[in-house]
N, C-alpha and C positions, 0 to 999 in steps of 0.2 A: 522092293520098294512099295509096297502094299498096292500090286497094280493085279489084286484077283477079279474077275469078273472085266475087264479089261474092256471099253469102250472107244473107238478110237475116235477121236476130236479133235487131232489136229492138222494142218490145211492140207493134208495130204488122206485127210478121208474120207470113205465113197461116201456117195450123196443117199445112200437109204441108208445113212444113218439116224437113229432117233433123235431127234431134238425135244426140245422144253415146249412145252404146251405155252403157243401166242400167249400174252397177257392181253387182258384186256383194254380197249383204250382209254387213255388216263384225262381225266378231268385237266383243263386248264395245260394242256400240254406235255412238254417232257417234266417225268417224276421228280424232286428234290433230289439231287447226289445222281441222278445218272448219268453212268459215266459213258454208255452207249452207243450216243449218240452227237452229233455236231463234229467239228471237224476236230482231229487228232490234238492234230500240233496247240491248236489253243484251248483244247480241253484239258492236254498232258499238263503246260505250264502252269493255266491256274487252279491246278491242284496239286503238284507241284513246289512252286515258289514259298504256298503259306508253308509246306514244310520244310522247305530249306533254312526259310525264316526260323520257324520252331527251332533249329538244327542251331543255326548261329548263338541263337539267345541261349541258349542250352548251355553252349560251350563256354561263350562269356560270363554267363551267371555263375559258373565253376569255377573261372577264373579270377574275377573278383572276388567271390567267396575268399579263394586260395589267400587273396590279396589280403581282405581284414582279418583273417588268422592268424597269418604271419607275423603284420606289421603291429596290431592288438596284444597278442599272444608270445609269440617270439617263433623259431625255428622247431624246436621243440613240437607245440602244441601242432604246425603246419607239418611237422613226420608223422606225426599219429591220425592227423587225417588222410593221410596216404597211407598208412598201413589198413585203416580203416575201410578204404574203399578198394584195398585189394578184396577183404573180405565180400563188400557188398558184392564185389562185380559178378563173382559166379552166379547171384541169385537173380541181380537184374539183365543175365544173359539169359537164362532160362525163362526170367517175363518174356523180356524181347520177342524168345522165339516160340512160346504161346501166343503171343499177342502177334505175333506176324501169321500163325495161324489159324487165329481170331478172323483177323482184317482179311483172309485170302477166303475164308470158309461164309463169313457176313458175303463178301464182296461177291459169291458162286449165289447165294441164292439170293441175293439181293436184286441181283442180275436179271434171276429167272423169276421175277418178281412175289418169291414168295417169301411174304414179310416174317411170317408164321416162321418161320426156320432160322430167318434172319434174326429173330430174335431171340431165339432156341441158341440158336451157336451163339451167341454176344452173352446172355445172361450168362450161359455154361463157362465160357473165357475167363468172366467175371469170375464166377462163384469160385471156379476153381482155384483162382490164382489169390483169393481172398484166403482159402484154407490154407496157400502152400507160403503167403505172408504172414497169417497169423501162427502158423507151427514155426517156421523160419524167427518169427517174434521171441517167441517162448522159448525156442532153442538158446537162440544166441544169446539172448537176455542170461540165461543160466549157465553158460558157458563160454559168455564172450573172453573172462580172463583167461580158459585155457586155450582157448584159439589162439589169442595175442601171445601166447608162449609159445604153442607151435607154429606160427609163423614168424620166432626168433625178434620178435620187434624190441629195439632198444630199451633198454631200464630207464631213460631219459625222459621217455615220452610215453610209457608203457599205461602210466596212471594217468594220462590226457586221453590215449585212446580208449582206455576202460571206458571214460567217462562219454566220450564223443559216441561211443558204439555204442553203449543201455539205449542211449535216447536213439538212438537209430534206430534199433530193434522193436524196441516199443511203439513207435511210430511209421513202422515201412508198409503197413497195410495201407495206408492212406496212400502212398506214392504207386504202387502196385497196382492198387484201382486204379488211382487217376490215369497210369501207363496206359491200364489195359482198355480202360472209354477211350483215350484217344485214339488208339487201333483200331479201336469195335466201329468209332465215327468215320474212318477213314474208308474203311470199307463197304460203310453206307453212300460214298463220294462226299464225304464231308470232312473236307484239310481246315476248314477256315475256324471251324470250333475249337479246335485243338491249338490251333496257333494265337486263338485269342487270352485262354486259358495259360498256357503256355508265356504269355506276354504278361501276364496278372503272377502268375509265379514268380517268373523272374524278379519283377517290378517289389513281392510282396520280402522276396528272399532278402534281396540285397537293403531292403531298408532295413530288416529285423536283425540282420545278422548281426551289424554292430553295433545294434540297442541292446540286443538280448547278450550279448558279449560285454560291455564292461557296464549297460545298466545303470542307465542314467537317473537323476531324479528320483519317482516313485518304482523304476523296475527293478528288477532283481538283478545284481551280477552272479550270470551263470557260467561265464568263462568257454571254454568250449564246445560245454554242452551246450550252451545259447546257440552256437552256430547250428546245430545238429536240431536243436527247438526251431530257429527259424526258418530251416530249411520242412522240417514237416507241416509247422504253419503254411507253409509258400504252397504245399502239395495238396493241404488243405484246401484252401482256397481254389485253387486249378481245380479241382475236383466238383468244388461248390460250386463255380461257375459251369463247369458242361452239363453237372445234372441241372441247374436250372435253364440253362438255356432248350437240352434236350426237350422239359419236359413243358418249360412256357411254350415254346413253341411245336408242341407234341411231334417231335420228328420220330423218324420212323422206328428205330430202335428204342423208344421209350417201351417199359416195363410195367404193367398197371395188374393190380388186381388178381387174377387167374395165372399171369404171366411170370409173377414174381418165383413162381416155383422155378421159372428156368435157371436159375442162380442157385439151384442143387444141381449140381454136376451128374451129368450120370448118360448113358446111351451112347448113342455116334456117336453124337457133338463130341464127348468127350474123350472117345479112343482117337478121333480125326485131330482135337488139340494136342493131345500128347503123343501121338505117334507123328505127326507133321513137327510140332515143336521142339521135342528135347532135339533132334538132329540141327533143327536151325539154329538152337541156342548151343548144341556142341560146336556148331560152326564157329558161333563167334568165340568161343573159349579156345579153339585154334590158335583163330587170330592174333589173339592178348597173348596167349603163351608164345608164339613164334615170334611176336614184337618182344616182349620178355629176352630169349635166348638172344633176340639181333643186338638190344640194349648190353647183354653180356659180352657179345662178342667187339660190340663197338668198345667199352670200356678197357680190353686189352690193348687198345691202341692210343691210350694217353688219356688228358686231363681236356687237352684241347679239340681234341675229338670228338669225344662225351659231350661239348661242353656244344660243338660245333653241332654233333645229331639232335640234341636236343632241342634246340633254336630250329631245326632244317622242320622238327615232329611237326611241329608250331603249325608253320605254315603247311605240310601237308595235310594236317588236320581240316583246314579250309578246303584244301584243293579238291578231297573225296568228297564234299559235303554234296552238293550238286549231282554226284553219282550217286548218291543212298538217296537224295529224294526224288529224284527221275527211277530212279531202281522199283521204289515202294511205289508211286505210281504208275509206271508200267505194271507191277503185280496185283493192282487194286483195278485197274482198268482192263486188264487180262481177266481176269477172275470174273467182273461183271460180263464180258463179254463172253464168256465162256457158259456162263449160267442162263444168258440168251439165247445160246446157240446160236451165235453170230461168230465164226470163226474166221473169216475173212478177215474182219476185223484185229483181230488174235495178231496175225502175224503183223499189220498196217501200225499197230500202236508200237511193235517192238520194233520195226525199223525205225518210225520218227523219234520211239524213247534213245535208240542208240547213235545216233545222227546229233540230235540236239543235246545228249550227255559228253558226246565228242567236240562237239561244236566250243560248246561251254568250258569243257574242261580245258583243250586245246590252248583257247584265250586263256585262262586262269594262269596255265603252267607257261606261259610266256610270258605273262607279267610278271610269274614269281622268277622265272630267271634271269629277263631283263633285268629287273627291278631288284637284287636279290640284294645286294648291300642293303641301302636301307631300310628294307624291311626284315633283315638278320640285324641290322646293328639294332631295331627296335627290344632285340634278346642279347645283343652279346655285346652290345658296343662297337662304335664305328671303329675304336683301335683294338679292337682283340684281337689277340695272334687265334683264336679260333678262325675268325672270319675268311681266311684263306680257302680254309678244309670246310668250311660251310658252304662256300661258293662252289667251290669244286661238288660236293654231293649235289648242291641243287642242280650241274650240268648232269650229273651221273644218274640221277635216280629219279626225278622229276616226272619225267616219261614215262615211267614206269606205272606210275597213277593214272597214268593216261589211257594206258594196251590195259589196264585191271578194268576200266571202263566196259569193255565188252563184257567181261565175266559177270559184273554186278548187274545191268542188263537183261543178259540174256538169263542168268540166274531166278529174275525175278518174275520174266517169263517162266520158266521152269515151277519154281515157287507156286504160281499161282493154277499150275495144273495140282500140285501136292507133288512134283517132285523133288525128293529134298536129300534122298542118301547120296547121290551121284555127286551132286553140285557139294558136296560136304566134303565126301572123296575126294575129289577133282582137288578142292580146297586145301587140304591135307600134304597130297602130292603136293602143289604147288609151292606148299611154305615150308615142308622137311625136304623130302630124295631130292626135290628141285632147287629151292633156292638153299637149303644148309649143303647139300651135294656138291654144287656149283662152291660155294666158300672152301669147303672143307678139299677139294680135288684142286682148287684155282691158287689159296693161299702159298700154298710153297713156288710159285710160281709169280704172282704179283704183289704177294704180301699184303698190307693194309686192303690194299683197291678192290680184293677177294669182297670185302664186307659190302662196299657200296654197288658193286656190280652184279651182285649175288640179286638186290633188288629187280631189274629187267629183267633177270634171265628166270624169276619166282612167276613174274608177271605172263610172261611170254606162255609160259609150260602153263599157265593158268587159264590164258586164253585160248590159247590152241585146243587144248584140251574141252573147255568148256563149249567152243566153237564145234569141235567134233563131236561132243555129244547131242549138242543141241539138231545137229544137221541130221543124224542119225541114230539115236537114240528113243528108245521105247517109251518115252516120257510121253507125248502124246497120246500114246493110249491108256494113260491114266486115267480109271473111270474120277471127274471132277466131283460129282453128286448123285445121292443115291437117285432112284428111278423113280419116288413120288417127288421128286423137288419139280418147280417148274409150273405149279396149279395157280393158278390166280391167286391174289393176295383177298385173305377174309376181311 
């Protein structure tokens, strides 16, 4: 787990050990974005909240989207943007988990206040993931038609996705960066930029989609590819708004002059991005693939089950939200604290991050079960013979989102020391030997109920497990930052 040279740092080490060189005291009080200091609980939430916010707008701006394809276009053109964004997802998992290595590496020495580095790893996050969208560009631009054949996509829809995916590829640098600033802000303690930005996309997507789609008056009708235009316009724009506001208001991670070199990748910065990163970002390709296999195996079981999992995704989809940005905030607030050599701290942010993710989710998953008719018939209708088997999953597996709570958590603890093979592992275990084991040993025994109950018992093995590493595992002595981090900021 690239723990050579091994420093131990966490609440269990001796007291000579080295810490970061005091910073000095800061003009006009605590720094912009420190996350260091003031009380836990209302520091965690409102940084926090703007990205759960982010997180919702996210999902519904997909949503809609889905919406004016469909009803614009027909089914057809709505398959080929789904085929189309199988392809993207592998590329925007590997941002992800560069840019979650961005936010953890800005957030260590942002921490230890030294800005010099902080901006070293943000330009480097940058620059790199600018090269790895513009080859990704050029690639798929030149090969997107034989992709759509190897991934069997219908002949119906095949010349909609041609069309949908050129203008994706030509224009994904622009969503790439914007990804990767939001990260890089997050771990300067700054959620509110990126949730503004974030709120300008959305706002900018859903008007353009169905102008640039059938092209009214003086526009063009571009069919498709309109939607794939207005969605990079939308990325645009998010983009134009954080560099301006970064640099109107010269926050810390602003880039000027001498600095711009750091947007050549090269040094730590950059083995620390991609040896922390491709594991987080295999993690998530996990993920997608073991929901893939559960979708396979739920489809064995009818029309109405399918029909019932799909509708249940929906609302789970909300239910995790809360957990991923309590998750990211614990690891962004870990991270600065760690870079201050405030470790005390360290453990104090991950008990109230995991308290108030349980808190929250708890209520969520109570509403969605109490409540679960009508907010399932909002997918399936109040008389669907699904809604039976919907109701029943949401008793079966609900909960399950709830016991995952710890793992993303403590996880993000982990995370923000750089530990990241383990908690990928763990992850692994958890979604094959555990939860396919559990279906594949259970099913000749309970049959269908195999599929839904396979979810707790994924969950369980997920947490236990991640709970035992965490308690006793070398992670801790992962050295967080080299040995000049920590000098006053120039």
């Amino acid at each position: 787990m690239n723990e050579a040279s091994p420093i131990p740092i966490g609440e269990n080490a001796p007291e000579t050990q080295p810490t970061p060189q005091t910073p000095p005291p800061r003009r006009g009080g605590t720094m912009k974005g420190d996350l260091t200091q003031g009380p836990i609980l209302g520091t965690l939430l409102t940084f926090s909240v703007p990205m759960l916010i982010s997180s919702i707008l996210q999902t519904l701006n997909g949503s809609i989207n889905a919406i004016w394809v469909g009803r614009l276009l027909g089914e057809s053109a709505l398959a080929a943007t789904a085929n189309a964004n199988i392809i993207m997802f592998l590329l925007i998992a590997l941002v992800i988990g560069f840019g979650t290595a961005t936010t953890v590496r800005v957030g260590q020495f942002f921490g230890a206040r030294d800005i010099e580095a902080a901006r070293r790893n943000f330009g480097t996050g940058i620059g790199f993931c600018i090269l790895l969208g513009a080859l990704t560009g050029v690639l798929g631009w030149v090969f997107t038609r034989d992709i759509l054949t190897a991934l069997g996509t219908p002949e119906a829809s095949a010349e909609l996705a041609l069309a949908y995916l050129q203008v994706v590829f030509i224009t994904i640098p622009f969503g790439v960066v914007s990804m990767m600033v939001s990260m890089g802000m997050r771990g300067a303690g700054d959620s509110k930029t990126p949730l503004y930005a974030m709120i300008l996309t959305a706002a900018v997507d859903v008007v353009l989609n169905p102008l640039l789609i059938i092209g009214p008056g003086p526009l063009p009708t571009l069919g498709i590819a309109g939607s794939a235009a207005a969605t990079a316009f939308a990325n645009i724009a998010g983009l134009g708004y954080q560099l301006w506001r970064i640099y109107g208001q010269d926050l810390p991670l602003r880039l000027r002059g001498p600095e711009l070199r750091y947007l050549i990748p090269q040094g730590e910065a950059l083995r620390y991005i991609v040896a922390k990163g491709i594991p987080m970002g295999a993690q998530m390709v996990l993920v997608s693939s073991a929901g893939l296999v559960m979708v396979g195996l739920v489809n064995r079981e009818g029309l109405n089950a399918s029909a019932a999992y799909g509708a249940s995704l929906q609302l789970w989809n909300y239910l995790q939200m809360p957990a991923f940005a309590v998750s990211s905030a614990v690891s962004a607030m870990v991270a600065q604290s760690l870079g201050a050599g405030n470790h005390k701290r360290v453990g104090d942010v991950t008990r109230v991050g995991l308290l108030a993710t349980l808190a929250m989710s708890v209520v969520l998953a109570a509403l969605i079960v109490l409540a679960d008719r009508p907010l399932l018939a909002l997918f399936l209708g109040s008389e669907s013979p699904a809604m039976p088997i919907a109701q029943h999953i949401q008793l079966v597996c609900t909960g399950s989102f709830v016991i995952m709570c710890v793992t993303m958590i403590l996880s993000g603890t982990m995370r923000a020391y750089g530990a990241v093979i383990m908690p990928m592992v763990i992850m692994f275990v958890a979604l094959y030997p555990a939860r396919l084991g559990f279906y594949y040993i259970a099913y000749p025994h309970i049959g269908g109920e195999a599929v839904w109950w396979a979810y707790p018992a994924g969950s369980v093995v997920a947490a236990g497990l991640t709970l035992a590493y965490y308690t006793m595992g070398r992670w801790r002595k992962t050295q967080v930052i080299p040995p000049k981090a920590g000098a006053p900021a120039a």
